[in-house]
C-alpha positions as CSV (number, residue, x, y, z in Angstrom):
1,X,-49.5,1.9,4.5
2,X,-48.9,5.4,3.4
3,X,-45.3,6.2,5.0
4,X,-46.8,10.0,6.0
5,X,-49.4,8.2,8.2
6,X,-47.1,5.6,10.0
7,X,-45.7,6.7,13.2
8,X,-43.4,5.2,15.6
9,X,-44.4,2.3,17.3
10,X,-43.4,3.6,20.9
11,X,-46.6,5.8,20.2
12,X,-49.5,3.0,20.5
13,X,-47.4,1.3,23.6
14,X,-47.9,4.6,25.2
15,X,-51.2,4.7,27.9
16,X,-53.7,8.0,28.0
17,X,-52.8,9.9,31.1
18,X,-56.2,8.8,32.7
19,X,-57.0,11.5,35.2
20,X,-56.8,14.1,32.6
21,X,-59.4,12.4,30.8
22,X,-61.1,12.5,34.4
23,X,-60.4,15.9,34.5
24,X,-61.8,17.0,30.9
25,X,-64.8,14.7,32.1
26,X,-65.7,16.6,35.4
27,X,-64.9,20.1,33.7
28,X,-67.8,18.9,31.2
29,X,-70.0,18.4,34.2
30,X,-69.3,21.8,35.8
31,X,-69.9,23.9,32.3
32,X,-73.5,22.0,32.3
33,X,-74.0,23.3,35.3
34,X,-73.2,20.4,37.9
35,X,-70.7,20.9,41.2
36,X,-67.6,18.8,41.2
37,X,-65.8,18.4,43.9
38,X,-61.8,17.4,42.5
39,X,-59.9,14.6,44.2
40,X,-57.8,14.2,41.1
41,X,-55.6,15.9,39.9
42,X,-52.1,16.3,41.9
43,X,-51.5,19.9,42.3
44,X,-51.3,22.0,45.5
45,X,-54.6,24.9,45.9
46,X,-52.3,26.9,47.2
47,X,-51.4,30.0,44.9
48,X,-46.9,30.4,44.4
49,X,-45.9,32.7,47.8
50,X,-46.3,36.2,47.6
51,X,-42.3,36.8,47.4
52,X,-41.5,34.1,44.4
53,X,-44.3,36.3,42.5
54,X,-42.6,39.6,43.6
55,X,-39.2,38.2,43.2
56,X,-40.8,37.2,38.9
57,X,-41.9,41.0,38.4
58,X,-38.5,42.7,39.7
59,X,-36.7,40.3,37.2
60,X,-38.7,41.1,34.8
61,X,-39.2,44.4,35.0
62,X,-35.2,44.7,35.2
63,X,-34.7,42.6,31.9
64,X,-32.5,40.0,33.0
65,X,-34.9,37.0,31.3
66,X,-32.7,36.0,28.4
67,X,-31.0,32.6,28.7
68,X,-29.0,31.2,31.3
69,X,-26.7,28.4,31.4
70,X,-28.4,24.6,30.9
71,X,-27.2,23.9,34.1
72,X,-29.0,26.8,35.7
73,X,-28.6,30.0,37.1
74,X,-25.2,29.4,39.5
75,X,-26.6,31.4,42.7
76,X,-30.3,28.8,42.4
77,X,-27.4,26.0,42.1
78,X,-25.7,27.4,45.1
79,X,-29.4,27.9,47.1
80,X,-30.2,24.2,46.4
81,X,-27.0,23.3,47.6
82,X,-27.1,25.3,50.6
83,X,-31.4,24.0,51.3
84,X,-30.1,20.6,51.7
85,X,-27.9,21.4,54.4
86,X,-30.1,23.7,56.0
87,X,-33.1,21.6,55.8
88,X,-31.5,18.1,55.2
89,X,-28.4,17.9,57.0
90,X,-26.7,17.3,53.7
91,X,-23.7,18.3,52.1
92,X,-23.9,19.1,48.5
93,X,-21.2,21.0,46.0
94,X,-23.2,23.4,43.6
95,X,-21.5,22.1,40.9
96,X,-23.6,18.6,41.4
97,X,-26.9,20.9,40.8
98,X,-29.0,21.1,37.3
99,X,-31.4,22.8,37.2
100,X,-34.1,21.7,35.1
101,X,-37.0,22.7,33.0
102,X,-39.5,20.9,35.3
103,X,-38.9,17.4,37.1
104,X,-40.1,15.5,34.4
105,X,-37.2,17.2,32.0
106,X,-35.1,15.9,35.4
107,X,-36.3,12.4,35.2
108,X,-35.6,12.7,31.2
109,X,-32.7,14.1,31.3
110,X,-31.7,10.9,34.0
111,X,-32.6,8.0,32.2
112,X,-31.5,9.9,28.3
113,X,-28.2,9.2,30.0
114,X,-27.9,6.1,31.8
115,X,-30.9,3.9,29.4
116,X,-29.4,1.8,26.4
117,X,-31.8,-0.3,23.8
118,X,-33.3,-2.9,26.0
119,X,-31.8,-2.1,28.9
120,X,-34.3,-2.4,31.9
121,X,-35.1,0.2,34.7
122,X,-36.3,-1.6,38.2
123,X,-39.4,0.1,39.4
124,X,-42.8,0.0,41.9
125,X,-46.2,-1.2,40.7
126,X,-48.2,1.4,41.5
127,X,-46.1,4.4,40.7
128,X,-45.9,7.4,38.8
129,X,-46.9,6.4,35.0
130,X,-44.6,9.0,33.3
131,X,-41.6,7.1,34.2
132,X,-42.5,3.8,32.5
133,X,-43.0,6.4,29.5
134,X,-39.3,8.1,29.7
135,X,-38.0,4.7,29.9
136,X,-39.4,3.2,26.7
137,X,-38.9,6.7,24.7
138,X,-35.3,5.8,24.8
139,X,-36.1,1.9,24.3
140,X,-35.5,0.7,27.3
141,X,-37.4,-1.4,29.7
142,X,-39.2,-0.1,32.2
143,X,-39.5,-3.3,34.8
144,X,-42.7,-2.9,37.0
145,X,-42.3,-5.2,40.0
146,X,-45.8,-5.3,42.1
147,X,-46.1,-4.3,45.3
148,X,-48.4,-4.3,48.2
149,X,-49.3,-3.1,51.6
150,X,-46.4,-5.8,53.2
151,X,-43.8,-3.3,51.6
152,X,-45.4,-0.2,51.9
153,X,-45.9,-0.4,48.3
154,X,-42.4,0.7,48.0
155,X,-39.5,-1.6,46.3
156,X,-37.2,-3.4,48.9
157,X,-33.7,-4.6,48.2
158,X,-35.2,-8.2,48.3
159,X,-37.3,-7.4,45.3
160,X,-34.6,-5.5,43.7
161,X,-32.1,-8.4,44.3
162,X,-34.8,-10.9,42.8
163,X,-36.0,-9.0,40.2
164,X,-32.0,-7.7,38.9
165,X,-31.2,-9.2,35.2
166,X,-27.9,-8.9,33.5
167,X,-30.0,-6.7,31.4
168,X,-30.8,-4.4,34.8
169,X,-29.2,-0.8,34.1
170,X,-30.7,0.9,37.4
171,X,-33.5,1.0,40.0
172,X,-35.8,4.2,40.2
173,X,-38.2,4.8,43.3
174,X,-40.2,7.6,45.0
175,X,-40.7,8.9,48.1
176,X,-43.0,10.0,49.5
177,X,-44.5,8.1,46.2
178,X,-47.4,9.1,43.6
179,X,-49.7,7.6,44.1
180,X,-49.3,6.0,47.5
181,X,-48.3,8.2,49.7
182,X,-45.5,6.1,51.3
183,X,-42.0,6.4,52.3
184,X,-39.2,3.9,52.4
185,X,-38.2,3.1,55.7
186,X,-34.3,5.3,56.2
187,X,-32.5,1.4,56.8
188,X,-34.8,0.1,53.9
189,X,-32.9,2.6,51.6
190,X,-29.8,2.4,53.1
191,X,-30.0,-1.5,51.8
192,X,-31.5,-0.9,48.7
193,X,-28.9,1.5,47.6
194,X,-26.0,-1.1,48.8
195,X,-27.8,-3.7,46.5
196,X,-28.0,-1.5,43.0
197,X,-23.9,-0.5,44.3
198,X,-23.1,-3.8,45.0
199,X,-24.5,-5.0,41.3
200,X,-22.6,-2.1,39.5
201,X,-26.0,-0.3,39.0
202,X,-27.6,2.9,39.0
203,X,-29.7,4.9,41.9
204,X,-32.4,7.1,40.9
205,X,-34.7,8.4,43.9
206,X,-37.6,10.9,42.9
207,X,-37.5,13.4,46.2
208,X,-40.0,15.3,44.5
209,X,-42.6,15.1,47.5
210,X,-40.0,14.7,50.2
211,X,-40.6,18.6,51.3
212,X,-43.9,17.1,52.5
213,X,-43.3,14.7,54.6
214,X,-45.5,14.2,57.9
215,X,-44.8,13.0,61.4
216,X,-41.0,12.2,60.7
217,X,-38.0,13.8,59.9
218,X,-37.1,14.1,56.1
219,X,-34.4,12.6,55.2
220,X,-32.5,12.7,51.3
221,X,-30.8,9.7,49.7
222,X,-28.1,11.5,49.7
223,X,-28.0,11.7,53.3
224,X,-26.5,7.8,53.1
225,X,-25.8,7.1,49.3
226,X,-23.7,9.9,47.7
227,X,-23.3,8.7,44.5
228,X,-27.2,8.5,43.8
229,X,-29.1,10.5,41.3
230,X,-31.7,13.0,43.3
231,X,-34.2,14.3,41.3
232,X,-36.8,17.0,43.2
233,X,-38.9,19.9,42.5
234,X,-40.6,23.6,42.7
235,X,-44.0,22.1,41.8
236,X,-45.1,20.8,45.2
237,X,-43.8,21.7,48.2
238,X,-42.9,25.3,47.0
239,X,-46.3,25.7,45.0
240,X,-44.6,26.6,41.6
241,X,-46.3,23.8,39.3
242,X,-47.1,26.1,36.3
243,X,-43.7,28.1,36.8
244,X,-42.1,24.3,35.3
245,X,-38.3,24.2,37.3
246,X,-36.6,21.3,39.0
247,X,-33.6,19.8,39.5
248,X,-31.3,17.2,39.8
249,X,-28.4,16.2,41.8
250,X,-26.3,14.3,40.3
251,X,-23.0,12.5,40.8
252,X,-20.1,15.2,39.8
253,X,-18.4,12.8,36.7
254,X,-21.9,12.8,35.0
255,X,-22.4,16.6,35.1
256,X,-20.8,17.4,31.8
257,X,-22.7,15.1,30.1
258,X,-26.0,15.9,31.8
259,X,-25.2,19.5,30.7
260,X,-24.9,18.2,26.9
261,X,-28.5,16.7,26.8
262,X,-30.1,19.2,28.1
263,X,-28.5,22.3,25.8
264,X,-30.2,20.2,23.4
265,X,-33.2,19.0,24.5
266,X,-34.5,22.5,26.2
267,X,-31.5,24.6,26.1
268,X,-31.8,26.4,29.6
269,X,-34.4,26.6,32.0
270,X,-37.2,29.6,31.9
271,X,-35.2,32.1,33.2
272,X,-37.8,34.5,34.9
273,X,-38.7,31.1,36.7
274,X,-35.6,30.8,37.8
275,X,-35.3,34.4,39.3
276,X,-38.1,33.6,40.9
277,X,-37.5,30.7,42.8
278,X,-34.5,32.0,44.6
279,X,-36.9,33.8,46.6
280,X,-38.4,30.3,47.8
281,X,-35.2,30.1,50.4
282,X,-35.7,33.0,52.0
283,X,-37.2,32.9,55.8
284,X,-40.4,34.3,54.6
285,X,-41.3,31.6,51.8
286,X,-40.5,29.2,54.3
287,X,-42.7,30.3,56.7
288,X,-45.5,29.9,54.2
289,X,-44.7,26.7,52.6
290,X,-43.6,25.1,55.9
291,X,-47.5,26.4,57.1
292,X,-49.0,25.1,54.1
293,X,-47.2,21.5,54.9
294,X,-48.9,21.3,58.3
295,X,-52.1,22.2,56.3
296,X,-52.1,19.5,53.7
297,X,-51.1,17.3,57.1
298,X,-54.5,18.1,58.4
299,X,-56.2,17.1,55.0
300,X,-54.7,13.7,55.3
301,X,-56.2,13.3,58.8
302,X,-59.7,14.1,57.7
303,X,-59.7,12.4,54.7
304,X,-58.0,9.1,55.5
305,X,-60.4,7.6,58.7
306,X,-63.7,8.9,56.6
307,X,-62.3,7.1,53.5
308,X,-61.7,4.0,55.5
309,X,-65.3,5.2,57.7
310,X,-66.7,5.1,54.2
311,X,-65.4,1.6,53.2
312,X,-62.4,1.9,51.3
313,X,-59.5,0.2,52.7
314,X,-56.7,2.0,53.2
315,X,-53.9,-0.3,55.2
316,X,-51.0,1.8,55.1
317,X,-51.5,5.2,56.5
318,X,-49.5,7.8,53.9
319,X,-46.6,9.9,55.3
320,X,-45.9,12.4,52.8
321,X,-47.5,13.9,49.5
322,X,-51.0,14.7,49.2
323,X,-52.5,11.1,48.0
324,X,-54.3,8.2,49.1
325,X,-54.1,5.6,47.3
326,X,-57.2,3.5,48.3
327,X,-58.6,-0.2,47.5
328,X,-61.7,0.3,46.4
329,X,-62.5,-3.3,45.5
330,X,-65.7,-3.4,47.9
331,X,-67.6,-1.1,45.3
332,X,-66.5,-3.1,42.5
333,X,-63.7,-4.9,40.5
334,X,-63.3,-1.9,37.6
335,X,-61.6,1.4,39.5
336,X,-62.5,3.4,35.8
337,X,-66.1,2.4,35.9
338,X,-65.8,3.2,39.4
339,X,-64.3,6.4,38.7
340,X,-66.8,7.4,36.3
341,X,-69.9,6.6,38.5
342,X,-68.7,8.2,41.3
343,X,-68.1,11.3,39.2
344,X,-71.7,11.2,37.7
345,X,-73.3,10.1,40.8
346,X,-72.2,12.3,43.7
347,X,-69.4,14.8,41.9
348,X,-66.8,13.8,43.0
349,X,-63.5,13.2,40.6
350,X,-61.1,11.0,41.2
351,X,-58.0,8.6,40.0
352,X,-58.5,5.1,39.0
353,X,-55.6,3.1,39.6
354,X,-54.8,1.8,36.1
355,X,-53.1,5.3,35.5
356,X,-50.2,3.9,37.6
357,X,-49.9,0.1,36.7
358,X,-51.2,-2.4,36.1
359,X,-51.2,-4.7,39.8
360,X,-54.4,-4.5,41.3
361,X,-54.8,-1.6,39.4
362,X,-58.8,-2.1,38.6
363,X,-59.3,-2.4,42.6
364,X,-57.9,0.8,43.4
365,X,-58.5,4.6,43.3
366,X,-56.1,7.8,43.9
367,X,-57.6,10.4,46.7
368,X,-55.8,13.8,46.4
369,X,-56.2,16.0,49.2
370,X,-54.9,19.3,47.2
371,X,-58.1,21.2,48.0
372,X,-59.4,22.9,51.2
373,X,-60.6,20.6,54.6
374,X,-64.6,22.4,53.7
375,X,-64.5,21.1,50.2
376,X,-63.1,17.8,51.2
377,X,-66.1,17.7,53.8
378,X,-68.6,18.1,51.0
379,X,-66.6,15.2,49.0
380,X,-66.5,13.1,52.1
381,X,-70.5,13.6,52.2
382,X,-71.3,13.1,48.9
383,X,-69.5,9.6,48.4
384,X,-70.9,8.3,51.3
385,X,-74.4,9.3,50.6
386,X,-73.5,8.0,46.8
387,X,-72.2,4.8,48.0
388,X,-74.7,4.1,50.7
């Protein structure tokens, strides 16, 4: 083989992110003409707050948009610090916060440090697929372990304590998770983070969704395992996906080394993005997001009972985000054909599961409720006339 055509082999073990191909498929539909209804992709409706966007024009109108520190602008560090105790109960030191150039430079950043050659990260099956790809970009292992309706679809520290090898480097989970929806019980964690301590491992916890929780209190990691590695966002719960700004919080002894990788992987973070999210802790930005949360609440309880109405089955009822992940199995044993005919069929665009796994994956669907409660109506409508 010609050595300009070869590339490396961590390319071909790499999946398609499916519901972009969804995506490109429905936007076909809609330039021929047809209505689609989008259950797919995972970003909020909701246009950024009126004051982030006003807060982004006065810094760049005043010129202060050349680079910042990798670490972040220090008065964002200092207002994630001070969010956590405000709406956490939490105590964090500024100097523990990086910011980032999105959460998935977060998650990057993360495992660039802790992930050797062949070293293997602990993780759900279902879950978010870009962090089985971080993982084996830096030749590690990325160690599904499935999981069901019994645990929530989360990892439990009896999994993590049967699936830890000598090879095990760390355990990553989510919640509220992508695509499930669901939390890990507050004593669930608590044990989970004694096992990985207790096995000289590493904690990562996506919080990315945890700003949208529903019908309990949110509570960090962090609340109950200090030394864990937090990583959270600007994308969901403060509208900001295209603005690309997160964060981590990470144990203090790391940070210098954190701050390394990221001078050279991105430099700094966008700095009029970071101007304007300092406006997302002010009284009036949380007035809107925290009325946008009790929106995307309502979604969930229209869309959940019609989707089970419908026939999907849906045994764990989601507490944060804005997904359902559904069994779809009823309809068939092939969630992409599914996908697709659903799509052609009635409009409507969603997920198939083998985006985020591969247990039970052809048996289920992702639902996101990121549009408003009339077009979710018309979705609701259409797949049940479609699949009746």
């Amino acid at each position: 083989m010609d050595s300009r055509t070869r590339i490396a082999a961590r390319v071909a073990e790499i999946e398609p992110f499916h519901v972009m191909e969804v995506q490109t498929a429905a936007r076909a539909l809609e330039a021929a003409g047809r209505s689609v209804i989008h259950l797919e992709i995972g970003e909020p409706d909701f246009p950024t707050p009126q004051p982030v966007l006003d807060a982004a024009q006065r810094a760049i109108a005043g010129g202060g948009i050349y680079y910042t520190s990798a670490l972040g602008l220090p008065e964002l560090r200092e207002a994630i610090a001070a969010h956590y105790a405000g709406h956490y109960g939490v105590r964090v030191s500024p100097e523990r916060v990086i910011v980032t150039a999105g959460s998935s430079a977060a998650l990057l950043l993360v495992m660039a440090l802790l992930v050797g050659r062949d070293e293997r990260i602990l993780l759900a099956d279902p879950g978010y697929p870009c962090n089985r790809t971080f993982v084996r970009l830096l030749e590690g292992e990325a160690a599904g372990i499935p999981v069901g309706p019994d645990t929530r679809y989360q990892l439990t520290a009896d999994l993590v304590e049967r699936h830890w090898t000598p090879q095990t480097r760390g355990v990553l989970v989510a919640t509220p998770s992508n695509p499930t929806g669901t939390t890990i019980p507050h004593d669930e964690m608590r044990k989970i983070a004694a096992a990985v301590a207790h096995r000289g491992g590493c904690l990562i916890v996506d919080e990315i969704y945890l700003g949208l929780t529903y019908g309990e209190r949110p509570r960090s990691v962090l609340d109950y395992a200090d030394d864990a590695f937090v990583v959270s966002s600007f994308s969901k719960y403060f509208n900001m996906t295209g603005w690309r700004l997160g964060w981590i919080v990470a144990p203090e002894r790391h940070v210098r080394d954190l701050e390394k990788l990221a001078q050279n992987l991105y430099i700094s973070p966008a700095t009029p993005s970071q101007r304007a999210a300092l406006a997302c802790f002010t009284p009036e930005t949380a007035a809107i997001v925290e009325a946008r949360r009790r929106s995307f609440e309502a979604r969930r309880d229209l869309l959940l009972p019609a989707l089970r109405d419908i026939g999907f089955a849906v045994p764990v009822t989601p507490t944060g985000g804005f997904f359902i992940y559904a069994d779809c199995s009823r309809f068939g044993d092939d969630s992409e054909r599914f996908c697709r005919d659903v799509l052609e069929g009635a409009g409507v665009a969603c997920t198939p599961g083998i985006d985020f796994g591969i247990h039970r994956a052809r048996h289920h669907v992702r639902f996101a409720y990121t549009i408003d409660e009339g077009k979710l109506s018309e979705g609701i409508a259409r797949m049940r006339s479609f699949l009746s």
